[in-house]
C-alpha positions in Angstrom: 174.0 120.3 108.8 176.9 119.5 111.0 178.1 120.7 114.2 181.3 122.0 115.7 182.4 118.7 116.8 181.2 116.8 114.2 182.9 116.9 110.3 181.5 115.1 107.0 184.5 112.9 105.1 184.3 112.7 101.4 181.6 109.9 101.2 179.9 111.9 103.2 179.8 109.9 106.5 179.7 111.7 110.0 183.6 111.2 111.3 182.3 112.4 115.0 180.4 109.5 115.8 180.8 105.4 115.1 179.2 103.4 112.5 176.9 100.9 113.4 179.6 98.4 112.2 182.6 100.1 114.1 180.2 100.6 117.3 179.6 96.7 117.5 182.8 96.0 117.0 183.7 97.9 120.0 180.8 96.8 121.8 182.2 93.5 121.5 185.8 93.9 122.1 185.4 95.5 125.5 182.6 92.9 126.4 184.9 90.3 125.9 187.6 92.2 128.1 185.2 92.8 130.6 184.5 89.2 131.1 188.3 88.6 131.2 188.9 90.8 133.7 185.8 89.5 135.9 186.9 86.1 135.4 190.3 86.9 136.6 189.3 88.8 139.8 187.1 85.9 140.5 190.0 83.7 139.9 192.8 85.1 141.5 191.4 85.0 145.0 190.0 81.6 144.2 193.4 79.8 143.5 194.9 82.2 146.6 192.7 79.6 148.5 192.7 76.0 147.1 196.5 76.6 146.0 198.2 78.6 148.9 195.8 77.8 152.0 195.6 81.7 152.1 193.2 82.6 155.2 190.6 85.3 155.0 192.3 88.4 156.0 194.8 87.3 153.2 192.3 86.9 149.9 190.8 90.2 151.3 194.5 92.1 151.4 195.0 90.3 147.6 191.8 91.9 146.8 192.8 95.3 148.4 196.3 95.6 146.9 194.9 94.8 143.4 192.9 97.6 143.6 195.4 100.2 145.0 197.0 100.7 141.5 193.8 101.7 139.6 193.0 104.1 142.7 196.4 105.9 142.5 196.8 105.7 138.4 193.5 106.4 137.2 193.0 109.8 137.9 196.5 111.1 136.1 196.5 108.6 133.5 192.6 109.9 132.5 194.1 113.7 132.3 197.3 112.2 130.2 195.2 110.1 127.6 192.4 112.5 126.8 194.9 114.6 124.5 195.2 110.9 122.7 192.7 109.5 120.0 189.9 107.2 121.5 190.9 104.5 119.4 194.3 104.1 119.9 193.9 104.6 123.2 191.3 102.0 123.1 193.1 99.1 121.5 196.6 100.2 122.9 194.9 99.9 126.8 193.3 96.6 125.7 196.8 94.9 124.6 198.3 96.2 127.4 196.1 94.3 129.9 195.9 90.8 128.0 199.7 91.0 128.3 199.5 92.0 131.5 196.9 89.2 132.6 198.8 86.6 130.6 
């Protein structure tokens, strides 16, 4: 029996909810761009120091203004993307911040 939000394919396979294969995959993928990002905020602030002799009150501002943008973006970008697929947004949000980063 299915419900409302869930549909069979032909093979018969739930389409509302990931594999086990497709769910480690994407267990994975953001694990990998969560430690990215970590290592880069541990980073940035790091080399602000031993590179640029920033003081304190400066590595704290860096810190600050790199947090700004996900305080003013996230809460109209979440309204925008939830009328997109999960995956796409997934993968597309993903290349996006590895170029970003890079």
């Amino acid at each position: 029996m299915t419900t409302a939000s869930e549909t069979r394919n032909a093979s018969g396979r739930s389409e509302g909810r990931p594999t086990g294969r497709s769910l480690a995959f994407l267990l994975v993928g953001e694990g990998i761009g969560f430690a990215g990002s970590s290592v880069h905020g541990v980073a940035l602030p790091a080399l602000a120091v031993l590179y640029l002799g920033a003081a304190p009150g400066q590595v704290a501002l860096l810190a600050f203004a790199a947090t700004v943008p996900a305080l003013l973006v996230s809460l109209p970008a979440g309204v925008l993307l939830d009328r997109y697929p999960l995956r796409a947004v997934l993968v597309t949000t993903d290349l996006a911040a590895a170029a970003w980063s890079s």
